[in-house]
C-alpha positions as CSV (number, residue, x, y, z in Angstrom):
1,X,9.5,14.1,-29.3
2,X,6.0,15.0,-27.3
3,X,6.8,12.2,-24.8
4,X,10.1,13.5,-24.2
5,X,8.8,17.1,-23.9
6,X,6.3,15.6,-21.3
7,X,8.8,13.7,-19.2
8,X,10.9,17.0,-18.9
9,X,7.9,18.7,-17.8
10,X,7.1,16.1,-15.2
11,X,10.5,15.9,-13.7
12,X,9.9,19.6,-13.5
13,X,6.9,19.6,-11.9
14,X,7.8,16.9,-9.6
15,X,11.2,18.9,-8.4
16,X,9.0,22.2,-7.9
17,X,6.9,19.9,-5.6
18,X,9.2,18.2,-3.4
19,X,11.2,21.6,-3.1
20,X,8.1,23.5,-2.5
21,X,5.8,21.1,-0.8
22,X,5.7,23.1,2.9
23,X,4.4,26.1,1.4
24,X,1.7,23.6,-0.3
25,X,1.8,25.2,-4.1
26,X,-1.4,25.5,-5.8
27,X,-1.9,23.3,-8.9
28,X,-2.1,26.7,-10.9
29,X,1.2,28.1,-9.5
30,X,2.7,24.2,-10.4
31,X,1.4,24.8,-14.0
32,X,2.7,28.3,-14.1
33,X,6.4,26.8,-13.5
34,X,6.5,24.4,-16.0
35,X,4.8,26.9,-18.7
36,X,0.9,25.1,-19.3
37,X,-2.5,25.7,-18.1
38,X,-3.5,24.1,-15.3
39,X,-6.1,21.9,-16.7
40,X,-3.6,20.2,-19.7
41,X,-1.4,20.1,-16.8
42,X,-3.5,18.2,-14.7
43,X,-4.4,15.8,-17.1
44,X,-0.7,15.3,-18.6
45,X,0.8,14.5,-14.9
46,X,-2.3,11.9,-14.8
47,X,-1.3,9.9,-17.6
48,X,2.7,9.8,-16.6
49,X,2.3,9.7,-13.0
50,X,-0.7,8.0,-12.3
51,X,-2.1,10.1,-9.4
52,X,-3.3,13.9,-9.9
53,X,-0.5,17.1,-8.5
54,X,-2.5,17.5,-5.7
55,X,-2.8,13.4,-4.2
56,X,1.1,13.6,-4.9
57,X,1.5,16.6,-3.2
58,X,-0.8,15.7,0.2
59,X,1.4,12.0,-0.1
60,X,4.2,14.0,0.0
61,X,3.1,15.9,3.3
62,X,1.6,13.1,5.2
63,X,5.2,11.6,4.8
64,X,6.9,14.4,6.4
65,X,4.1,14.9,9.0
66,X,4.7,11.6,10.0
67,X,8.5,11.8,9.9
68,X,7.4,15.1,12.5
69,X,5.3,13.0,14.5
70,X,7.7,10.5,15.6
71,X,10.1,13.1,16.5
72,X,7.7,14.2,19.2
73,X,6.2,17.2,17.7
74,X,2.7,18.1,18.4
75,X,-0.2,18.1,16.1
76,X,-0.2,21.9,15.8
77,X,3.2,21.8,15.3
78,X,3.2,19.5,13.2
79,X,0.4,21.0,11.0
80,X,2.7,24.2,11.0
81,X,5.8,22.9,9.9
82,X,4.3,20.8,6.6
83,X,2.4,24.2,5.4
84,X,-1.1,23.0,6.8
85,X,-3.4,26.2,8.5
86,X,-4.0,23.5,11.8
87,X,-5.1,20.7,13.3
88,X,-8.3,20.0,11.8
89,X,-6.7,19.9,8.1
90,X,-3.8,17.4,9.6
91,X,-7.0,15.4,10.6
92,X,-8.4,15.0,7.4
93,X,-5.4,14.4,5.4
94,X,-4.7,11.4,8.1
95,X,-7.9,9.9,7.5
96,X,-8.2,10.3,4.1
97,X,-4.2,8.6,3.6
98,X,-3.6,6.7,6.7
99,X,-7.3,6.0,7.5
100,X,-6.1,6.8,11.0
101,X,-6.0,10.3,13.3
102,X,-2.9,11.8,13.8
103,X,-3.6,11.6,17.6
104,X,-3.4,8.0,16.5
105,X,-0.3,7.6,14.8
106,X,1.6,9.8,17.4
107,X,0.3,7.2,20.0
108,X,2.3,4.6,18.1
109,X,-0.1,1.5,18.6
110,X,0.0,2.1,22.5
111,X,-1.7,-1.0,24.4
112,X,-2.3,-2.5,21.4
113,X,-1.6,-6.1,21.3
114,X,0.6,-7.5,18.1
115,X,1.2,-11.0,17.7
116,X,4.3,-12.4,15.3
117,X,5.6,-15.1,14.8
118,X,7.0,-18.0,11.5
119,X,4.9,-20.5,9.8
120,X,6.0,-22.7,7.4
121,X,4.0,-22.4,3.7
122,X,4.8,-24.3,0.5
123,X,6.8,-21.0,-0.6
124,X,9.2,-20.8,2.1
125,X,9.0,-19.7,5.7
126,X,6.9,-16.5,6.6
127,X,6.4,-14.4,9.1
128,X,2.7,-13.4,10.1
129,X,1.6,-10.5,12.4
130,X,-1.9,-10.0,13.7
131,X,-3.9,-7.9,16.0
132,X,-6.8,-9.2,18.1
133,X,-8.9,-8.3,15.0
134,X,-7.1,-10.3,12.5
135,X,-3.7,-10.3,10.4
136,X,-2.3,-7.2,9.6
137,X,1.1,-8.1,8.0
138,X,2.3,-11.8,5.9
139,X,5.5,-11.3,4.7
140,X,8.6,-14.2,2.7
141,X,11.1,-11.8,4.9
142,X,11.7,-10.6,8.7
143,X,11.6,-7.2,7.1
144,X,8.3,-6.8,7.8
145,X,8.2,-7.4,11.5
146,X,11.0,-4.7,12.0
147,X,8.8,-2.4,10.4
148,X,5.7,-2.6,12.2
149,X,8.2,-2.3,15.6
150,X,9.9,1.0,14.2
151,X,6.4,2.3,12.9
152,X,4.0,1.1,16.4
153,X,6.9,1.3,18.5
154,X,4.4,1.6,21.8
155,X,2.6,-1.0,20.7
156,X,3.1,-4.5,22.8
157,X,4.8,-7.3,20.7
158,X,4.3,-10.9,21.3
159,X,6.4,-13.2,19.8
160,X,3.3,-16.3,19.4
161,X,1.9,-17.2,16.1
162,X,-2.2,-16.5,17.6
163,X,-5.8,-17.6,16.2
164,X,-5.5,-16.5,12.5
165,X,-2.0,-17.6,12.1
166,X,-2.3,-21.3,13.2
167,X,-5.7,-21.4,11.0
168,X,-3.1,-20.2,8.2
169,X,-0.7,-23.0,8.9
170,X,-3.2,-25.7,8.8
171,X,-4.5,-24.4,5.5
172,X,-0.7,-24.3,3.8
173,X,-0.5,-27.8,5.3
174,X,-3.7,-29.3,4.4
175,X,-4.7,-26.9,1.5
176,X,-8.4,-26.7,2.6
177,X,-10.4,-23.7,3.3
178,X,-10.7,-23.4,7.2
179,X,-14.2,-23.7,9.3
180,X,-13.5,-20.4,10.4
181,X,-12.6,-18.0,7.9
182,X,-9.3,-16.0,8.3
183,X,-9.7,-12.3,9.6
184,X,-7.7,-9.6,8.2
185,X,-6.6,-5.8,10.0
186,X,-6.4,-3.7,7.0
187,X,-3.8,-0.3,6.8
188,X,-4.2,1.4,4.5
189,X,-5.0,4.7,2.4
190,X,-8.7,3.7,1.5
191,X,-7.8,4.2,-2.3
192,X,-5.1,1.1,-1.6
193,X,-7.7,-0.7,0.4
194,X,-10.2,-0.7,-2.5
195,X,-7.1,-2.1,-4.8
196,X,-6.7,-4.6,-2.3
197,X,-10.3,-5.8,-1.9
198,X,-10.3,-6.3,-5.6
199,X,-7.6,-7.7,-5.4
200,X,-9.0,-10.3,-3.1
201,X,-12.3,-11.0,-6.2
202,X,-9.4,-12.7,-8.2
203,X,-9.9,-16.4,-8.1
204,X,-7.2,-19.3,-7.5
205,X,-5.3,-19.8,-10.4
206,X,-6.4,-16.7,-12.2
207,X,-4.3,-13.8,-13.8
208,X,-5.4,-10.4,-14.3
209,X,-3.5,-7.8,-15.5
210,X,-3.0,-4.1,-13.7
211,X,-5.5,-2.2,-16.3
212,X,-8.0,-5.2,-15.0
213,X,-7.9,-4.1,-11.5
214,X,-8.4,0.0,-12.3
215,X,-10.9,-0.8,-14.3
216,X,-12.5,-3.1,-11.7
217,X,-12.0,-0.2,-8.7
218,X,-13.7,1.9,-11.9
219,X,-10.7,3.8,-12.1
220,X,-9.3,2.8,-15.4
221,X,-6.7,5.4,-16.1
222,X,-4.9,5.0,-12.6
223,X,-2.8,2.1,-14.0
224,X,-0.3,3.2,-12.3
225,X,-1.5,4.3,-9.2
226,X,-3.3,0.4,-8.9
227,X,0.7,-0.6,-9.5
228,X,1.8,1.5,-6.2
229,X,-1.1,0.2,-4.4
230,X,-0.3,-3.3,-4.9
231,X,3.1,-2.8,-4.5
232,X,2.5,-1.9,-0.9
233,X,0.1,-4.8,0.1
234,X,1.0,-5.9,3.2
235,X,-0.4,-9.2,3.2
236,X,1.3,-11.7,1.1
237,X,-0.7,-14.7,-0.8
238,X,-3.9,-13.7,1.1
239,X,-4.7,-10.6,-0.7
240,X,-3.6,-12.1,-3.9
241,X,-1.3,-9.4,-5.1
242,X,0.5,-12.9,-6.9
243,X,-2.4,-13.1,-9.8
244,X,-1.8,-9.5,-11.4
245,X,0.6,-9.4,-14.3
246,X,1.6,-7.4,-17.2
247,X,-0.6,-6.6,-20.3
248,X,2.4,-8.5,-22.3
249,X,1.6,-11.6,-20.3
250,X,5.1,-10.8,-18.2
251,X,4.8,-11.6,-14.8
252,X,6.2,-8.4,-13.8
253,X,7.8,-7.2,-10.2
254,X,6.5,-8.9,-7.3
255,X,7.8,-8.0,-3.9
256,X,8.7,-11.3,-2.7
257,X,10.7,-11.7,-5.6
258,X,9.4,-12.9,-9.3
259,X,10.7,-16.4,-8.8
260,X,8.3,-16.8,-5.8
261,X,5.4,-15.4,-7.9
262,X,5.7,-17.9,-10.5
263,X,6.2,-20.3,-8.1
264,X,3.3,-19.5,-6.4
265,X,1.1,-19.4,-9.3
266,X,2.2,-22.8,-10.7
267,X,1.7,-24.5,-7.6
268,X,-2.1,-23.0,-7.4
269,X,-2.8,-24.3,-10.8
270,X,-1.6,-27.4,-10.0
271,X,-3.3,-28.0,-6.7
272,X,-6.5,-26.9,-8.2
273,X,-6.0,-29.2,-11.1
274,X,-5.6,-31.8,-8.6
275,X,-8.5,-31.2,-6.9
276,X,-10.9,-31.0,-9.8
């Protein structure tokens, strides 16, 4: 009966945020409308949703500042029309999510160089993109590439698989660890980027499961959250977003599909095996 009482009050809660989100409620005037004090609240939207009212409320923002920002508004205006007092609080809540300035994201990766292009792995074909810095995207699907055109659409693409993605080809083909290790271009919200760097402590042929990695990022209660977060890795098989399961032993949702992440898996332990 309580857990039904609490997902009416979260649905609630959530509605009265998404409706309400450019006049940026207060987590006390968000806990006056669904009937609680703020601190029970607080902790009770935790435990169902993962992240607190306030992270869900500033993800919901910097989603439609940057829906504003690719329409050609300005900063200020921008700032304005998502309930922010200016400029300077856009800045911050870019850098804390986005890890980039909004002067940045409005440039849409101008003069920046992006490389693409298909390499062939033991788990199908895949499409890698990198800067001059290292790979930002690996992806089982084309998807991924039409994304990063849409979302750095001044950015120049070149369609040539460049320095890290041949040293990913010869390591699918030869399964050895390269001379030169492989450089990645993280972005990311630096709470998904410190999921992702654990994610990258998890040995070959390993499984952990999700409570494993919050409690590794010491942040054992954001379960969830850690879900989300690996969820949007945007680099397949080399942030290792393949060895985290469910509690149950499940393999659980992968975003390649859960055929591939058994497969995966299996072939790991069996190469390793062989190697031994």
């Amino acid at each position: 009966m309580e857990n039904k009482y609490h997902f009416d009050v979260i649905t609630k809660a959530i509605y009265f945020i998404k409706k309400f989100r450019s006049e940026q409620p207060s987590l006390e005037e968000i806990a006056n409308h669904v009937n609680l004090s703020k601190y029970h609240f607080q902790r009770v939207f935790k435990k169902w949703v993962g992240i607190s009212p306030k992270d869900y409320l500033q993800y919901l923002t910097i989603e439609k500042a940057k829906s504003s920002l690719r329409k050609g508004q300005s900063t200020l205006e921008t700032s304005y029309s998502v309930g922010l007092s200016g400029n300077s609080r856009l800045h911050d809540l870019f850098v804390k999510i986005e890890a980039c300035t909004p002067g940045d994201f409005k440039k849409r990766g101008k003069d920046l160089k992006i490389y693409y292009g298909e390499i062939e792995t033991p788990f199908g074909m895949a499409t890698v993109a990198e800067t001059e810095i290292g790979i930002c995207s690996f992806s089982f699907d084309l998807l991924s590439i039409d994304k990063f055109k849409k979302e750095y659409s001044e950015a120049i693409f070149i369609n040539k698989t460049f320095n890290n993605a041949l040293s990913l080809q010869s390591y699918f083909k030869q399964w050895e660890i390269p001379n030169t290790p492989i450089s990645l271009d993280l972005i990311g919200s630096p709470f998904q980027i410190q999921v992702w760097k654990a994610l990258l402590q998890i040995p070959s042929s390993n499984l952990l499961a999700y409570q494993n990695i919050a409690a590794m990022i010491n942040k054992p209660k954001a379960v969830r959250a850690v879900g989300t977060a690996i969820g949007k890795n945007p680099i397949a098989y080399l942030i290792p977003c393949h060895r985290v399961i469910k509690s149950d032993g499940n393999m659980g949702n992968y975003r390649w599909g859960t055929e591939r992440k058994i497969a995966i898996n299996t072939y790991e332990s069996i190469k390793l095996n062989d190697l031994e």
